[in-house]
C-alpha positions in Angstrom: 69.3 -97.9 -180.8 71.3 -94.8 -182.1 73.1 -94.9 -185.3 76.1 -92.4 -185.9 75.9 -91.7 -190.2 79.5 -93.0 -190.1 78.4 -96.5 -189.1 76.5 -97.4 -191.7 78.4 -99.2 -193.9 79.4 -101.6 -191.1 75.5 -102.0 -190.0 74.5 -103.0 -193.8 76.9 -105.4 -193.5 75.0 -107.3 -190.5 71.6 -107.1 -192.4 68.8 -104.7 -191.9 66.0 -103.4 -189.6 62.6 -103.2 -189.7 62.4 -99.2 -188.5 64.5 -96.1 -189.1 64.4 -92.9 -187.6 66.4 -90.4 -189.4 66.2 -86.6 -187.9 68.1 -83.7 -188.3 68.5 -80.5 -190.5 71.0 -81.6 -193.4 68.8 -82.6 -196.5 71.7 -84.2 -198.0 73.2 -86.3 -195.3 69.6 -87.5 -194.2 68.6 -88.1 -198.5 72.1 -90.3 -199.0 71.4 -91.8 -196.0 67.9 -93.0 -196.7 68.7 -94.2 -200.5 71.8 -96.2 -199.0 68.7 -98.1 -197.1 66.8 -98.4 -199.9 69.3 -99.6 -202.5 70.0 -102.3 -199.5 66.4 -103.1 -199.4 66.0 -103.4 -203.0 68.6 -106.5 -203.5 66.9 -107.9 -200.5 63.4 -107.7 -202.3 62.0 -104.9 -201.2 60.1 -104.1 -204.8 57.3 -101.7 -203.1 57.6 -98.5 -201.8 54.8 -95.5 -200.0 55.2 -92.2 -199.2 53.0 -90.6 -196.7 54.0 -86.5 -195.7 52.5 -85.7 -192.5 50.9 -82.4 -193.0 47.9 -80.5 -191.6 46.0 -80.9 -188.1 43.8 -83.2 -189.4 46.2 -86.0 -191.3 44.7 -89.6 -191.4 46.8 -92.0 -189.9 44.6 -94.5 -190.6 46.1 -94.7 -194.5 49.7 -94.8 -192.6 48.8 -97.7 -190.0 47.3 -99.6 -192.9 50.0 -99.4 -195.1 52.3 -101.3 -193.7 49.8 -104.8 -193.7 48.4 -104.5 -196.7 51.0 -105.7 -199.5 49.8 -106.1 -203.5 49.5 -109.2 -205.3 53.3 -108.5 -207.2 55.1 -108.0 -203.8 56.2 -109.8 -200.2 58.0 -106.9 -198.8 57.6 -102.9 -199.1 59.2 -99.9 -197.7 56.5 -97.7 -196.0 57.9 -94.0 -195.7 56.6 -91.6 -193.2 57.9 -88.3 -193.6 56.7 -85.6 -190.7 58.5 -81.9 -191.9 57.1 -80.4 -188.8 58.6 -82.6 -186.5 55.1 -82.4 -185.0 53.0 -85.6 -185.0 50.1 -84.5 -182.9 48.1 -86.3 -180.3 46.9 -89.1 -183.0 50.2 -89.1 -184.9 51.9 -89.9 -180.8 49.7 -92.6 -180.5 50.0 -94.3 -184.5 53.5 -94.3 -184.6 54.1 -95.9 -181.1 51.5 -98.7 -182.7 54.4 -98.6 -186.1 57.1 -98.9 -183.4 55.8 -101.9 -181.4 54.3 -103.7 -184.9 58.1 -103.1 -186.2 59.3 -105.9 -184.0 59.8 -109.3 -185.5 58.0 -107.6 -189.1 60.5 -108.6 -192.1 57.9 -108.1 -194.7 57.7 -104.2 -194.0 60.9 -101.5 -193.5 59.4 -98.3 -192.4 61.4 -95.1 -192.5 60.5 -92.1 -190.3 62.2 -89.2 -191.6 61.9 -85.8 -189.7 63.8 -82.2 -189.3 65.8 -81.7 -186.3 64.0 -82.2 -183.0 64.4 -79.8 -179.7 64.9 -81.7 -176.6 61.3 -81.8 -175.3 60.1 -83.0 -178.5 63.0 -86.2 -178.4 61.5 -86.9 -175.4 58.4 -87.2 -176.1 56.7 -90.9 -175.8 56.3 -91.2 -179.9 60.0 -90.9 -180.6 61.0 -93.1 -177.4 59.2 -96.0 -179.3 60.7 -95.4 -181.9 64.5 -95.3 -180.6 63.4 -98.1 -178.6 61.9 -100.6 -180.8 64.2 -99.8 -184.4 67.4 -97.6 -185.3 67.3 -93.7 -184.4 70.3 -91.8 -186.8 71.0 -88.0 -185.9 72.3 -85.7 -188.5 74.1 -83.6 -186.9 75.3 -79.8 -189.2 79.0 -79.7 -191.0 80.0 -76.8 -188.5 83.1 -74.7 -190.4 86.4 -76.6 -189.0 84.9 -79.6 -189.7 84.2 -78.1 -193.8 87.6 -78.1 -195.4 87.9 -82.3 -194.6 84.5 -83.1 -195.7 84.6 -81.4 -198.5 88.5 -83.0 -198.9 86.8 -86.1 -198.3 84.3 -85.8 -200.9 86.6 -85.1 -203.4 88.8 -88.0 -202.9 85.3 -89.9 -203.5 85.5 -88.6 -206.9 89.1 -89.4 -207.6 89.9 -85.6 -206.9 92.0 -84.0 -204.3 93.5 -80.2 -204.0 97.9 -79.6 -203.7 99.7 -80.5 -201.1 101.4 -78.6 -198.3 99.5 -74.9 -197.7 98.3 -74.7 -201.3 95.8 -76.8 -200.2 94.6 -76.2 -197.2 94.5 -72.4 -199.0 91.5 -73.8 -201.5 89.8 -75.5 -199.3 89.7 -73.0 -196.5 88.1 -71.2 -199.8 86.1 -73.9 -200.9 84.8 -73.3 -197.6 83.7 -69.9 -197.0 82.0 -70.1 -200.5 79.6 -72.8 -199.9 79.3 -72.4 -196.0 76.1 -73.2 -194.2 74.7 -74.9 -197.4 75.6 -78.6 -197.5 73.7 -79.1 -200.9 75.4 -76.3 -202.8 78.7 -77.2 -201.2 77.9 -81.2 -202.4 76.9 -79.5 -205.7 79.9 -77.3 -206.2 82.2 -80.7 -205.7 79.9 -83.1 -208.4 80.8 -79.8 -210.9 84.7 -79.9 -210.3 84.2 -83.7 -211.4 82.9 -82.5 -214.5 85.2 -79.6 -215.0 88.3 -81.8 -214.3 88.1 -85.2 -214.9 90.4 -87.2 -212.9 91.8 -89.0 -216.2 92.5 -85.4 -217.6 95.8 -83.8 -217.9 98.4 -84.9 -215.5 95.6 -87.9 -214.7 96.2 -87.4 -210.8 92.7 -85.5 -210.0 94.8 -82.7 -208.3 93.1 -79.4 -208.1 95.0 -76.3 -208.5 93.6 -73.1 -206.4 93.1 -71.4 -209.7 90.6 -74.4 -211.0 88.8 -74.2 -207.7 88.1 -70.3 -207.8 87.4 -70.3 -211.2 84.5 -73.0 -210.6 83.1 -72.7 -207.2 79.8 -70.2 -206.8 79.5 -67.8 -204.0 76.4 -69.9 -202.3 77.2 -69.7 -198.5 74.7 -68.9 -196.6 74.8 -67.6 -193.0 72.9 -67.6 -189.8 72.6 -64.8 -186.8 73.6 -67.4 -184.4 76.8 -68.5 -186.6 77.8 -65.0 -186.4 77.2 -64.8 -182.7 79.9 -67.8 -182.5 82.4 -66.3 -184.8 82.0 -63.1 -183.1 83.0 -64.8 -179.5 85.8 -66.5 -181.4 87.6 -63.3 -182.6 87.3 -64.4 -186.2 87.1 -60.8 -187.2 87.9 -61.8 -191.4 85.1 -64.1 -191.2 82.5 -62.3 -189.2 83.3 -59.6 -191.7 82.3 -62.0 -194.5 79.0 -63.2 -192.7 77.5 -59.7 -192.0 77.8 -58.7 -195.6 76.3 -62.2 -196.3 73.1 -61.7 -194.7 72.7 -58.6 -195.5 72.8 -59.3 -198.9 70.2 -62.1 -197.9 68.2 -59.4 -196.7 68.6 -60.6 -192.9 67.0 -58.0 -190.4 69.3 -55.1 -189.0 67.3 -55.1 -185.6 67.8 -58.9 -185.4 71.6 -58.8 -186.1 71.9 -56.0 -183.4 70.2 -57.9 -180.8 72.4 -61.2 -181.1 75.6 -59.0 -180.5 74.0 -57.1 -177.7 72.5 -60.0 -175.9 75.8 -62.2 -176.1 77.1 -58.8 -174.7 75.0 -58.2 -172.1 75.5 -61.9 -171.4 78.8 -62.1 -170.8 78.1 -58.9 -168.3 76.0 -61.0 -166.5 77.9 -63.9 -166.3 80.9 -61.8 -165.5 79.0 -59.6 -162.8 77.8 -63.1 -161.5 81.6 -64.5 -161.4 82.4 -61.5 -159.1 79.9 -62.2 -156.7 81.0 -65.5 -156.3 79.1 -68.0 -158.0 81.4 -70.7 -160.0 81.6 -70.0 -163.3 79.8 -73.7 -164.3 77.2 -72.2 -162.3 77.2 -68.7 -163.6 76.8 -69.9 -167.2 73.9 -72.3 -166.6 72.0 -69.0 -164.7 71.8 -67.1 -167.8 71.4 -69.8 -170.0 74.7 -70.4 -171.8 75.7 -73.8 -173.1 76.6 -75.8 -175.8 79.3 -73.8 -177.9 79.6 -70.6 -176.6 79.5 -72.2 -172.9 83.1 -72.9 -174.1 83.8 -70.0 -175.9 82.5 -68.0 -172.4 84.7 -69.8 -170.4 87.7 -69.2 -172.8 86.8 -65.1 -172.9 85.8 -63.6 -170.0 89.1 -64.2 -168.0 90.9 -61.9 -170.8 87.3 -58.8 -170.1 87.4 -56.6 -168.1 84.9 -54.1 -166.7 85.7 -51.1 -168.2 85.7 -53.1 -171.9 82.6 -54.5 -170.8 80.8 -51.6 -170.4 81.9 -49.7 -173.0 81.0 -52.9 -175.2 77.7 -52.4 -174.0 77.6 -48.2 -174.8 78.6 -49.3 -178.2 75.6 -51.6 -178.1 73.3 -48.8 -177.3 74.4 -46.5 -179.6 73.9 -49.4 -182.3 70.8 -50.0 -180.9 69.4 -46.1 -182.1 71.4 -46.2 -185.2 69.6 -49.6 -186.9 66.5 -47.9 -185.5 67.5 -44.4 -187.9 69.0 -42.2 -185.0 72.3 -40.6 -185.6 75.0 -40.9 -183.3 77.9 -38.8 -183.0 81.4 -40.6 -184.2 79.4 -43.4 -185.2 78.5 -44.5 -189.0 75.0 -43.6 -189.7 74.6 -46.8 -191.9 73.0 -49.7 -189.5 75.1 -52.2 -191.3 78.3 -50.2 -191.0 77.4 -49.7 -187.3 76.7 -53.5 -186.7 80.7 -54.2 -188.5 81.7 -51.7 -186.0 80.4 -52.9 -183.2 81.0 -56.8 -184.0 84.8 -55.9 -184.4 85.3 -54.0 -181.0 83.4 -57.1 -179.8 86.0 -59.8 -182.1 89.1 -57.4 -181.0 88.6 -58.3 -177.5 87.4 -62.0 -178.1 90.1 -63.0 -179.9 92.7 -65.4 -178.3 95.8 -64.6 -176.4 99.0 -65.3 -178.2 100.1 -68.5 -176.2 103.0 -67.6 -173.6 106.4 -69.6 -174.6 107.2 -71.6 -171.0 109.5 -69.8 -168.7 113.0 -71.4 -168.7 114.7 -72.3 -164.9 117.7 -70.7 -163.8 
C-alpha cells in the first residue's frame, strides 16, 4: 500500500499498521515522518523501541528477526526499527525482511519501520521490497524540486505563525529564500525555525509578517547544487540561475571535467535526438533511443523545435573547445579559465533554450 507524505494525518486518524516503508533522499521529510509514527505509537502504548543499521556484508539478521518476538517484562508492544542506508539488503537481508513482511500481518504487539535512501527501479523491484509494499505501508519521499520551494517554505512559515508581504514583495523573498537554501531541505527547515526566533509572531506589529529586509538579513547562503540540477536549468534557459549554480559548485569544489561533460552530453543529446527526428523516427521514440526521460524528456520536446542545425553544431564546437580548456589547453577567443569557459558555454547553451515569447492570437478580418 503506497502512502503519499501528505496523507498522513488522515491515515493516523484510522489507526495504525504494523509495517512502514519509508524511502527516499530527504532526511527531513523521512525523520518528521517517522517521529509523527512514533508519537502515534507512543499514546497507543508502544513504550519500547530498537534500532538495528544494516551495515557491512556480513550483518546478522538473526538479532533483527528476533527482535520483533521477544518483548521485556515492562512492555506489550515495541517499535522495532530497521534502518538499511545502502539501500542494499543482500541475499540474507532479501530473504529476512520478506519473513518481517509476512510476520507483520495480523502482529499488533510489534510496529516495524524500514527506513531506507532512495531506491533505483531495479532495486523497487526487487522481491524484498515487494513484501514489504505488499504486506504494510510503503511512503516515497520524493525531493522539493525549485518551483515547488518558495510554497513549502511559505508553508512552513505559516506553521510557525509567520508569513512574508503580500503582492510581489513576497514572492520577491521567497524566490530569495529560495535560491539561498536550495537543494538542502535541512538548512532550508533550519533557516525558517531561526526566523521564529528572530521574529516572534507576537513581536512588533504581532502579524508574523516578514519584511525582505528581515529575511536577507537572517537567511545563510547554504544551497547546495548538483550537476544534473544544472543540466535542467541549463535546458530551461534559466541563464540567472545557472549562473548562480556554477559558481556554487565550484565553490563546493565540484569537478570541472564533470561539469563539462553534463553540458556536452545533454548537447550532443539533443543532436542525436534531433538528427534522429530528421530521419523520421517520432520524437516519443527518438527520446526513448538515446535515453531521455523524466524532466528533460519534457524540456527536449519543448526545445528542439526552436534548434536548428547550424546552432547545433556550433553548440557542439563550443563544447570541444571547452572540452581542451578544463583539460589546460588554450583556445583562441575563448577564456583560459575552465570555469569561465563552462559560464560561457552553458549561456550560449541557456540563450538558445530559453522559451519563445508566447505569440498574442491573430485577430479575424
Amino acid at each position: 500500500m503506497n502512502l503519499a507524505p501528505a496523507q498522513l494525518p488522515e491515515h493516523l486518524k484510522r489507526g495504525l499498521k504494523s509495517l512502514y516503508t519509508l524511502h527516499g533522499d530527504e532526511p527531513l521529510l523521512v525523520q518528521e515522518f517517522a517521529d509523527a509514527l512514533r508519537a502515534q505509537a507512543r499514546q497507543q502504548g508502544y513504550t519500547e523501541r530498537t534500532v538495528h543499521t544494516v551495515a557491512g556484508a556480513h550483518f546478522d539478521w538473526s538479532e533483527v528477526l528476533a527482535s520483533g518476538g521477544s518483548l521485556s517484562l515492562f512492555a506489550d508492544k515495541q517499535i522495532v526499527e530497521i534502518r538499511i542506508p545502502s539501500g542494499k539488503p543482500g541475499k540474507d537481508g532479501s530473504v529476512a525482511l520478506q519473513q518481517i513482511a509476512e510476520r507483520a500481518q495480523g502482529d499488533e504487539s510489534t510496529l516495524t519501520l524500514v527506513m531506507l535512501p532512495r531506491l533505483d527501479s531495479m532495486t523497487a523491484k526487487g522481491a524484498w521490497f515487494g513484501a514489504l509494499d505488499s504486506f504494510g505501508v510503503t511512503v516515497k519521499f520524493d525531493p522539493i524540486d525549485r518551483r515547488s520551494l518558495p510554497q513549502w517554505i511559505s508553508q512552513r512559515l505559516q506553521m510557525q505563525g509567520q508569513r512574508v508581504a503580500a503582492g510581489e514583495e513576497g514572492q520577491r523573498t521567497l524566490q530569495f529564500f529560495s535560491d539561498r537554501v536550495e537543494g538542502n531541505l535541512l538548512a532550508a527547515h533550519q533557516e525558517i525555525q531561526k526566523l521564529a526566533l528572530l521574529y516572534p509572531a507576537q513581536s512588533g506589529a504581532g502579524d508574523g509578517t516578514l519584511s525582505f529586509d528581515q529575511v536577507e538579513n537572517a537567511v545563510l547562503n547554504v544551497a547546495r547544487y548538483d550537476v544534473f540540477k544544472l543540466s535542467e536549468a541549463v535546458l530551461g534557459g534559466q541563464s540567472v540561475r545557472v549562473a548562480r549554480m556554477l559558481d556554487g559548485l565550484q565553490s563546493e569544489g565540484e569537478s570541472e571535467v564533470l561539469v563539462h561533460w553534463a553540458l556536452a552530453e545533454d548537447i550532443r543529446s539533443l543532436k542525436r535526438v534531433k538528427d534522429a527526428i530528421q530521419a523520421g523516427r517520432p520524437m516519443p521514440m527518438a527520446l526513448r533511443e538515446n535515453r531521455v526521460w523524466g524532466v528533460k524528456e519534457k524540456l527536449f520536446e519543448r526545445v528542439l523545435p526552436q534548434l536548428g542545425d547550424t546552432t547545433l553544431a556550433n553548440l557542439l564546437t563550443a563544447a570541444h573547445k571547452v572540452d581542451g580548456i578544463v583539460k589546460g589547453l588554450k583556445q583562441p577567443d575563448w577564456p583560459a579559465s575552465g570555469w569561465q569557459a563552462l559560464h560561457r558555454l552553458a549561456g550560449m547553451v541557456c540563450e538558445q533554450c530559453r522559451p519563445l515569447p508566447a505569440q498574442s492570437p491573430r485577430r479575424s478580418a
